[in-house]
C-alpha positions in Angstrom: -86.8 -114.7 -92.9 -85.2 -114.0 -89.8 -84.4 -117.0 -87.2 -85.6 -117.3 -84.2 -82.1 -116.1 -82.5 -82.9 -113.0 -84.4 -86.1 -112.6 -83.2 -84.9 -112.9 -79.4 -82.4 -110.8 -79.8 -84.5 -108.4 -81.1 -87.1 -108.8 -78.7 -84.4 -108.6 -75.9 -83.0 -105.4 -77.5 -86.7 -103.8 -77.5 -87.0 -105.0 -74.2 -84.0 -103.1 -73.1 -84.7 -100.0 -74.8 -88.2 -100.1 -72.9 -86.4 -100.3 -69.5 -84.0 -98.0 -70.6 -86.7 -95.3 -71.1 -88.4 -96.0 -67.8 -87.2 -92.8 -65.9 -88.4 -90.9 -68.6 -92.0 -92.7 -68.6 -92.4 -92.5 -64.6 -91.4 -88.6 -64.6 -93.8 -88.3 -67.8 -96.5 -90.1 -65.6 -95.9 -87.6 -62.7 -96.4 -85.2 -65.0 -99.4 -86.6 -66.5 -100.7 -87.1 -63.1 -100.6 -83.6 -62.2 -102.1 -82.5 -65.1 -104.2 -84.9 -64.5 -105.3 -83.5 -61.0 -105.5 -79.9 -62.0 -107.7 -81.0 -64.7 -110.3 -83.0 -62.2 -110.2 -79.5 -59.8 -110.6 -77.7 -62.6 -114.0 -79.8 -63.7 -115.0 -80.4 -60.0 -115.0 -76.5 -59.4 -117.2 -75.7 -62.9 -119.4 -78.5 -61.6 -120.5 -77.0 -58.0 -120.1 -73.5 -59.3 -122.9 -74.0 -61.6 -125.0 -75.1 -58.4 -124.4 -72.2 -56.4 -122.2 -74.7 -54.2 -118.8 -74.4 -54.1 -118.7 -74.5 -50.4 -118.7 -78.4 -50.7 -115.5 -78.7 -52.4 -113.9 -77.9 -48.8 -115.6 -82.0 -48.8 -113.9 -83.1 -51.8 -110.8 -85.3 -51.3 -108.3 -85.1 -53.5 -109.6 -88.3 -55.5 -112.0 -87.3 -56.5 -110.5 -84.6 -58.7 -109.5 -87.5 -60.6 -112.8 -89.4 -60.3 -114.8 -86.7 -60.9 -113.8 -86.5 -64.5 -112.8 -89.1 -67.4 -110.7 -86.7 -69.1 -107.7 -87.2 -66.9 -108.0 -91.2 -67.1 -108.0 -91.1 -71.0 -104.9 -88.7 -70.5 -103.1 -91.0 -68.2 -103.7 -94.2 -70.1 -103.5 -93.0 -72.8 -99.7 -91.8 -72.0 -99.3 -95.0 -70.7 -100.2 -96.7 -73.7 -97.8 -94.5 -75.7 -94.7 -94.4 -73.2 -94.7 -98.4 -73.1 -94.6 -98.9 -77.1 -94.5 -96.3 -79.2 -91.2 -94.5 -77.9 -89.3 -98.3 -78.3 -90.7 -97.9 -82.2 -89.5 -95.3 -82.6 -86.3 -95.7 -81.4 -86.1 -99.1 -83.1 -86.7 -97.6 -86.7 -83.7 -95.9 -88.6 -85.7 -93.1 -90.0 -89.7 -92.6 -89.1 -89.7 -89.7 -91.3 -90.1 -92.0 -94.4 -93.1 -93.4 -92.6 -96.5 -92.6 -93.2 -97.5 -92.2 -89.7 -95.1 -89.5 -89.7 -96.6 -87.3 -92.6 -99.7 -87.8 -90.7 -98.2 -86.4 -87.6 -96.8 -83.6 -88.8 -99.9 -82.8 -90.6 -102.2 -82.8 -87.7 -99.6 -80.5 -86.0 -99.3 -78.3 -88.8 -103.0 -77.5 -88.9 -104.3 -79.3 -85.3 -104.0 -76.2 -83.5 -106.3 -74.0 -85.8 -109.1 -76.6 -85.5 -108.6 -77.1 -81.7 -108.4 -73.4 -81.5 -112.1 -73.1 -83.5 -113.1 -75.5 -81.1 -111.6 -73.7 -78.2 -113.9 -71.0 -79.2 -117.2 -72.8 -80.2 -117.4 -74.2 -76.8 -117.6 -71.2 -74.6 -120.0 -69.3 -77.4 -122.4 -72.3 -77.0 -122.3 -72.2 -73.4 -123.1 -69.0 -73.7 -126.4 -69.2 -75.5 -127.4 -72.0 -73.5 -126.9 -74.5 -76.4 -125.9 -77.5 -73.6 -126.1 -80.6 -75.5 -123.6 -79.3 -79.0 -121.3 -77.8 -76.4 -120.6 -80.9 -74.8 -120.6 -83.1 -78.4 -117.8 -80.3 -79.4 -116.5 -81.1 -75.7 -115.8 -84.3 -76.6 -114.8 -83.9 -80.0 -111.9 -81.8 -78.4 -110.9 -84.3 -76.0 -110.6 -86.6 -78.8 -108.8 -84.1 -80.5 -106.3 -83.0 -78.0 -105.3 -86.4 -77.3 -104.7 -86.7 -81.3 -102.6 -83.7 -81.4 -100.8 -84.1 -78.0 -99.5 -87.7 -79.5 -98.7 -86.3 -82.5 -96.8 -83.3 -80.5 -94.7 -85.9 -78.6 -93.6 -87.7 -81.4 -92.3 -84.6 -82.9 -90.3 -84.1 -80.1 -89.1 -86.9 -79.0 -87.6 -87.4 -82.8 -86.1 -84.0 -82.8 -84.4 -84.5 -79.0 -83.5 -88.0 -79.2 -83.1 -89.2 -82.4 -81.4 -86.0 -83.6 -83.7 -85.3 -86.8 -82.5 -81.5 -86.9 -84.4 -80.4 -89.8 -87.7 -81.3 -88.1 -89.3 -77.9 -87.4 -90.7 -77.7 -83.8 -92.2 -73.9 -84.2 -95.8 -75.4 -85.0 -94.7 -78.2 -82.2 -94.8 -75.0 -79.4 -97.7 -73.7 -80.7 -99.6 -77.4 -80.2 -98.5 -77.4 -76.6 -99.5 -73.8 -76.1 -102.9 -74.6 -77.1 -102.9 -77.8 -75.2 -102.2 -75.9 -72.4 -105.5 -73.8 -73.0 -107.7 -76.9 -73.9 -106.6 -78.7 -70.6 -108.3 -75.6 -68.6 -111.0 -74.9 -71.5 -112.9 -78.2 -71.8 -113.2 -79.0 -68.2 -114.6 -75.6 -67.5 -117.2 -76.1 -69.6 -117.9 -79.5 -69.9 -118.4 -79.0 -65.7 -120.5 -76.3 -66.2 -122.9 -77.7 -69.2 -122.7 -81.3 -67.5 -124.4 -79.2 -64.0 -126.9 -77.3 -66.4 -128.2 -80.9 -67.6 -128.0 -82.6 -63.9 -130.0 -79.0 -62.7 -132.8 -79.9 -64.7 -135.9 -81.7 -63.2 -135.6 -84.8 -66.1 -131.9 -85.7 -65.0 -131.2 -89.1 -64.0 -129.2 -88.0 -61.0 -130.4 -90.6 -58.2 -133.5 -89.8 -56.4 -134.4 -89.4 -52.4 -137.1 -88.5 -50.2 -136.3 -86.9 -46.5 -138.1 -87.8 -43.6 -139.4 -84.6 -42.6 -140.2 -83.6 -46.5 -141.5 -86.9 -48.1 -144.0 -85.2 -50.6 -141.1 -83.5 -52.1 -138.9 -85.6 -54.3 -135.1 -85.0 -53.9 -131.5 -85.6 -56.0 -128.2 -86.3 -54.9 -125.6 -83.9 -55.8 -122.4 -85.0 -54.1 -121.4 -88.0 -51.6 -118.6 -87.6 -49.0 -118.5 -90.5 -46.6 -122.3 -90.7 -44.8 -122.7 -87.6 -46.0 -125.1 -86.6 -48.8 -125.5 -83.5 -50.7 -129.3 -83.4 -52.4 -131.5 -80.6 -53.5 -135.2 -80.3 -55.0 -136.5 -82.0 -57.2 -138.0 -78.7 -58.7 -137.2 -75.5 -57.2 -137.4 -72.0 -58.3 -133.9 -69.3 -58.9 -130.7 -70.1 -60.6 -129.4 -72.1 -57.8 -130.9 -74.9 -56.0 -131.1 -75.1 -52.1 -128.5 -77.9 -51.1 -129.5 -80.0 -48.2 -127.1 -81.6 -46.0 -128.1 -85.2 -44.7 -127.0 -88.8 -43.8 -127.7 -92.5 -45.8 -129.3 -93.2 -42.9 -131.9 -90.6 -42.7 -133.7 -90.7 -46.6 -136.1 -92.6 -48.1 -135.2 -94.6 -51.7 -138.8 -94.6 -53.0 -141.5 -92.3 -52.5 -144.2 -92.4 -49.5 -147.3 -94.6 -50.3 -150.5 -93.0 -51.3 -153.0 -92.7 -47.7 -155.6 -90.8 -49.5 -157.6 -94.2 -50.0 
Protein backbone atom coordinates (compact mmCIF):
# COMPACT_ATOMS: atom_id res chain seq x y z
CA UNK A 1 0.00 0.00 0.00
CA UNK A 2 1.67 3.08 -0.98
CA UNK A 3 2.43 5.97 1.78
CA UNK A 4 1.25 9.02 1.71
CA UNK A 5 4.72 10.56 0.37
CA UNK A 6 4.06 8.33 -2.45
CA UNK A 7 0.87 9.43 -3.09
CA UNK A 8 2.00 13.29 -3.20
CA UNK A 9 4.58 12.66 -5.14
CA UNK A 10 2.58 11.06 -7.42
CA UNK A 11 -0.04 13.54 -7.36
CA UNK A 12 2.66 16.27 -7.84
CA UNK A 13 4.13 14.35 -10.77
CA UNK A 14 0.45 14.16 -12.43
CA UNK A 15 0.13 17.56 -11.68
CA UNK A 16 3.16 18.46 -13.56
CA UNK A 17 2.50 16.46 -16.53
CA UNK A 18 -0.91 18.32 -16.70
CA UNK A 19 0.82 21.70 -16.76
CA UNK A 20 3.30 20.41 -18.91
CA UNK A 21 0.67 19.65 -21.58
CA UNK A 22 -1.08 23.00 -21.30
CA UNK A 23 0.25 24.52 -24.66
CA UNK A 24 -0.95 21.63 -26.27
CA UNK A 25 -4.57 21.84 -24.55
CA UNK A 26 -4.90 25.79 -25.26
CA UNK A 27 -3.90 25.33 -29.09
CA UNK A 28 -6.23 22.17 -29.08
CA UNK A 29 -8.98 24.49 -27.64
CA UNK A 30 -8.32 27.18 -30.43
CA UNK A 31 -8.82 24.61 -32.55
CA UNK A 32 -11.81 23.24 -31.05
CA UNK A 33 -13.08 26.70 -30.94
CA UNK A 34 -12.98 27.24 -34.54
CA UNK A 35 -14.39 24.20 -35.34
CA UNK A 36 -16.61 25.03 -33.05
CA UNK A 37 -17.66 28.44 -34.89
CA UNK A 38 -17.70 27.02 -38.31
CA UNK A 39 -19.97 24.46 -36.97
CA UNK A 40 -22.63 27.21 -35.33
CA UNK A 41 -22.38 29.18 -39.10
CA UNK A 42 -22.77 26.20 -40.54
CA UNK A 43 -26.23 25.30 -38.47
CA UNK A 44 -27.22 29.06 -38.26
CA UNK A 45 -27.15 29.22 -42.24
CA UNK A 46 -29.35 25.70 -42.67
CA UNK A 47 -31.64 27.26 -40.12
CA UNK A 48 -32.65 30.67 -41.98
CA UNK A 49 -32.18 28.99 -45.28
CA UNK A 50 -35.00 26.84 -44.62
CA UNK A 51 -37.14 30.11 -43.98
CA UNK A 52 -36.40 31.81 -46.98
CA UNK A 53 -34.32 34.26 -44.71
CA UNK A 54 -30.87 34.32 -45.00
CA UNK A 55 -30.73 38.00 -45.29
CA UNK A 56 -30.86 38.13 -41.39
CA UNK A 57 -27.72 36.44 -40.82
CA UNK A 58 -26.06 39.90 -41.90
CA UNK A 59 -27.82 40.38 -37.92
CA UNK A 60 -26.16 37.52 -36.47
CA UNK A 61 -23.09 38.30 -34.21
CA UNK A 62 -20.60 36.08 -34.17
CA UNK A 63 -21.96 34.43 -30.75
CA UNK A 64 -24.36 33.28 -31.76
CA UNK A 65 -22.86 30.82 -34.09
CA UNK A 66 -21.95 29.26 -31.01
CA UNK A 67 -25.21 29.71 -29.23
CA UNK A 68 -27.23 28.85 -31.95
CA UNK A 69 -26.19 25.23 -31.68
CA UNK A 70 -25.24 22.63 -28.73
CA UNK A 71 -23.09 20.75 -30.88
CA UNK A 72 -20.11 22.94 -30.63
CA UNK A 73 -20.54 23.22 -26.59
CA UNK A 74 -20.56 19.31 -26.26
CA UNK A 75 -17.33 19.55 -28.68
CA UNK A 76 -15.62 22.08 -26.56
CA UNK A 77 -16.26 20.54 -23.23
CA UNK A 78 -16.07 17.72 -24.12
CA UNK A 79 -12.24 18.37 -25.27
CA UNK A 80 -11.94 19.97 -22.25
CA UNK A 81 -12.88 17.23 -20.27
CA UNK A 82 -10.46 14.97 -22.21
CA UNK A 83 -7.34 17.47 -22.44
CA UNK A 84 -7.39 17.94 -18.53
CA UNK A 85 -7.30 14.01 -17.58
CA UNK A 86 -7.23 11.66 -19.90
CA UNK A 87 -3.87 12.77 -21.74
CA UNK A 88 -1.98 12.77 -17.86
CA UNK A 89 -3.45 8.85 -17.93
CA UNK A 90 -2.17 8.24 -20.43
CA UNK A 91 1.01 9.43 -20.06
CA UNK A 92 1.11 8.06 -16.53
CA UNK A 93 0.56 4.34 -17.63
CA UNK A 94 3.59 2.33 -19.02
CA UNK A 95 1.66 0.56 -21.72
CA UNK A 96 -2.29 1.41 -22.40
CA UNK A 97 -2.26 -1.07 -25.09
CA UNK A 98 -2.78 -3.95 -22.46
CA UNK A 99 -5.75 -1.92 -21.31
CA UNK A 100 -9.18 -2.68 -22.14
CA UNK A 101 -10.15 0.82 -22.88
CA UNK A 102 -7.68 0.51 -25.53
CA UNK A 103 -9.12 -2.58 -27.47
CA UNK A 104 -12.23 -0.61 -27.20
CA UNK A 105 -10.64 2.30 -28.93
CA UNK A 106 -9.21 0.81 -31.58
CA UNK A 107 -12.35 -1.06 -32.19
CA UNK A 108 -14.58 1.82 -32.63
CA UNK A 109 -11.99 3.18 -35.05
CA UNK A 110 -11.63 0.16 -36.85
CA UNK A 111 -15.31 -0.02 -37.71
CA UNK A 112 -16.61 3.81 -36.37
CA UNK A 113 -16.20 5.21 -39.65
CA UNK A 114 -18.50 2.76 -41.65
CA UNK A 115 -21.30 3.31 -39.19
CA UNK A 116 -20.87 7.14 -39.10
CA UNK A 117 -20.53 6.90 -42.79
CA UNK A 118 -24.25 4.87 -42.93
CA UNK A 119 -25.31 7.53 -40.76
CA UNK A 120 -23.75 10.19 -42.90
CA UNK A 121 -26.01 8.95 -45.55
CA UNK A 122 -29.33 8.18 -43.72
CA UNK A 123 -29.58 11.69 -42.64
CA UNK A 124 -29.72 13.51 -45.91
CA UNK A 125 -32.05 10.54 -47.50
CA UNK A 126 -34.52 11.31 -44.60
CA UNK A 127 -34.45 14.83 -45.12
CA UNK A 128 -35.17 14.25 -48.31
CA UNK A 129 -38.39 12.45 -48.02
CA UNK A 130 -39.46 14.80 -45.44
CA UNK A 131 -39.08 12.10 -42.58
CA UNK A 132 -38.10 15.23 -39.96
CA UNK A 133 -38.39 13.68 -36.67
CA UNK A 134 -35.91 10.08 -37.52
CA UNK A 135 -33.52 12.48 -39.20
CA UNK A 136 -32.87 14.40 -36.25
CA UNK A 137 -32.94 11.11 -33.72
CA UNK A 138 -30.16 9.76 -36.36
CA UNK A 139 -28.80 13.49 -35.90
CA UNK A 140 -28.16 13.01 -32.57
CA UNK A 141 -27.20 9.61 -32.57
CA UNK A 142 -24.24 10.95 -34.82
CA UNK A 143 -23.28 13.54 -32.57
CA UNK A 144 -23.05 11.09 -29.96
CA UNK A 145 -21.20 9.06 -32.19
CA UNK A 146 -18.65 11.42 -33.54
CA UNK A 147 -17.79 12.51 -30.17
CA UNK A 148 -17.13 8.56 -29.43
CA UNK A 149 -15.01 8.14 -32.44
CA UNK A 150 -13.20 11.56 -32.29
CA UNK A 151 -12.02 10.49 -28.50
CA UNK A 152 -11.21 7.28 -29.60
CA UNK A 153 -9.16 8.99 -32.74
CA UNK A 154 -7.19 11.14 -30.36
CA UNK A 155 -6.08 8.53 -28.17
CA UNK A 156 -4.72 6.72 -31.05
CA UNK A 157 -2.73 9.45 -31.86
CA UNK A 158 -1.60 10.89 -29.20
CA UNK A 159 -0.09 7.13 -28.25
CA UNK A 160 1.46 6.72 -31.58
CA UNK A 161 3.19 10.56 -31.40
CA UNK A 162 3.96 10.80 -27.92
CA UNK A 163 4.40 7.68 -26.38
CA UNK A 164 6.16 6.15 -29.41
CA UNK A 165 3.88 2.92 -29.79
CA UNK A 166 5.14 2.42 -33.48
CA UNK A 167 3.25 -0.57 -34.33
CA UNK A 168 -0.09 1.16 -33.67
CA UNK A 169 -1.61 1.53 -37.21
CA UNK A 170 -2.96 5.07 -37.81
CA UNK A 171 -4.38 4.30 -41.59
CA UNK A 172 -7.98 3.65 -40.05
CA UNK A 173 -6.98 6.69 -37.63
CA UNK A 174 -6.97 9.21 -41.07
CA UNK A 175 -9.86 7.71 -42.32
CA UNK A 176 -11.88 8.66 -38.76
CA UNK A 177 -10.70 12.18 -39.04
CA UNK A 178 -11.62 12.36 -42.70
CA UNK A 179 -15.05 11.39 -41.92
CA UNK A 180 -15.17 13.67 -38.97
CA UNK A 181 -14.35 16.25 -41.07
CA UNK A 182 -17.68 15.42 -43.23
CA UNK A 183 -19.93 14.90 -40.11
CA UNK A 184 -18.86 18.37 -38.60
CA UNK A 185 -20.43 19.99 -41.92
CA UNK A 186 -23.13 17.04 -42.42
CA UNK A 187 -25.15 17.14 -39.16
CA UNK A 188 -25.42 20.76 -38.74
CA UNK A 189 -26.77 21.13 -42.23
CA UNK A 190 -29.41 19.11 -41.54
CA UNK A 191 -30.20 19.12 -38.12
CA UNK A 192 -30.60 23.22 -39.08
CA UNK A 193 -32.64 22.44 -41.82
CA UNK A 194 -35.12 19.65 -40.12
CA UNK A 195 -35.00 21.68 -36.73
CA UNK A 196 -36.59 25.00 -39.29
CA UNK A 197 -39.12 22.43 -40.97
CA UNK A 198 -40.46 21.61 -37.21
CA UNK A 199 -40.26 25.46 -35.96
CA UNK A 200 -42.24 26.27 -39.71
CA UNK A 201 -45.03 24.36 -38.66
CA UNK A 202 -48.20 26.05 -37.12
CA UNK A 203 -47.98 23.48 -33.73
CA UNK A 204 -44.30 24.68 -32.81
CA UNK A 205 -43.60 26.06 -29.60
CA UNK A 206 -41.63 28.88 -30.89
CA UNK A 207 -42.87 31.97 -28.70
CA UNK A 208 -45.91 33.74 -29.70
CA UNK A 209 -46.79 37.58 -30.58
CA UNK A 210 -49.46 39.70 -31.81
CA UNK A 211 -48.68 43.23 -33.73
CA UNK A 212 -50.40 46.17 -33.22
CA UNK A 213 -51.66 46.81 -36.54
CA UNK A 214 -52.45 42.88 -37.18
CA UNK A 215 -53.87 41.61 -33.76
CA UNK A 216 -56.29 38.93 -35.20
CA UNK A 217 -53.34 37.31 -36.65
CA UNK A 218 -51.19 35.32 -34.22
CA UNK A 219 -47.46 35.67 -34.87
CA UNK A 220 -43.87 33.66 -33.89
CA UNK A 221 -40.58 34.78 -33.22
CA UNK A 222 -37.93 33.59 -35.51
CA UNK A 223 -34.76 35.47 -34.49
CA UNK A 224 -33.78 38.25 -31.78
CA UNK A 225 -30.98 40.75 -32.42
CA UNK A 226 -30.93 43.47 -29.78
CA UNK A 227 -34.69 45.35 -29.85
CA UNK A 228 -35.01 43.82 -32.77
CA UNK A 229 -37.48 40.93 -33.53
CA UNK A 230 -37.75 38.67 -36.45
CA UNK A 231 -41.54 36.96 -36.48
CA UNK A 232 -43.74 35.62 -39.13
CA UNK A 233 -47.38 34.08 -39.39
CA UNK A 234 -48.73 32.01 -37.48
CA UNK A 235 -50.16 30.20 -40.60
CA UNK A 236 -49.34 31.33 -44.00
CA UNK A 237 -49.43 29.91 -47.32
CA UNK A 238 -45.85 29.02 -49.85
CA UNK A 239 -42.71 27.35 -48.75
CA UNK A 240 -41.41 30.37 -47.08
CA UNK A 241 -43.01 32.49 -44.57
CA UNK A 242 -43.21 36.36 -44.74
CA UNK A 243 -40.67 37.69 -42.08
CA UNK A 244 -41.65 40.82 -40.28
CA UNK A 245 -39.27 43.10 -38.90
CA UNK A 246 -40.41 44.79 -35.42
CA UNK A 247 -39.35 46.07 -31.95
CA UNK A 248 -40.12 44.49 -28.12
CA UNK A 249 -41.75 47.52 -27.70
CA UNK A 250 -44.29 47.35 -30.38
CA UNK A 251 -46.12 43.55 -29.89
CA UNK A 252 -48.53 42.22 -27.95
CA UNK A 253 -47.69 38.90 -25.47
CA UNK A 254 -51.29 37.58 -25.44
CA UNK A 255 -53.94 37.85 -27.84
CA UNK A 256 -56.70 40.87 -28.18
CA UNK A 257 -59.79 40.28 -25.92
CA UNK A 258 -63.03 39.17 -27.51
CA UNK A 259 -65.46 42.68 -28.27
CA UNK A 260 -68.01 40.70 -30.01
CA UNK A 261 -70.14 40.60 -26.63
Amino acid sequence: MPSKHEKAEAARTNTRRIIEQAPKVLAGLVVISGVAYLAGSVYTRSYFAEFGASWILEEVPTAIYFSQSWIPLILILFFGYLATTNLALIESQSDLTETKRFTVSVAVVRYGPWLLVGLLIMIPLLSRFGSVTFAIVLSVAAIAFLLLLFASTLELLVMRFTMGHRHIDLSMAYLALAVIVVGLYVVPVHLGMNWARVDKQTSSNLFKVYLPDDEVKEYKILFVAGEKLYVFPSKYEGEYPPIVATTASKVRFSPPEDKSD
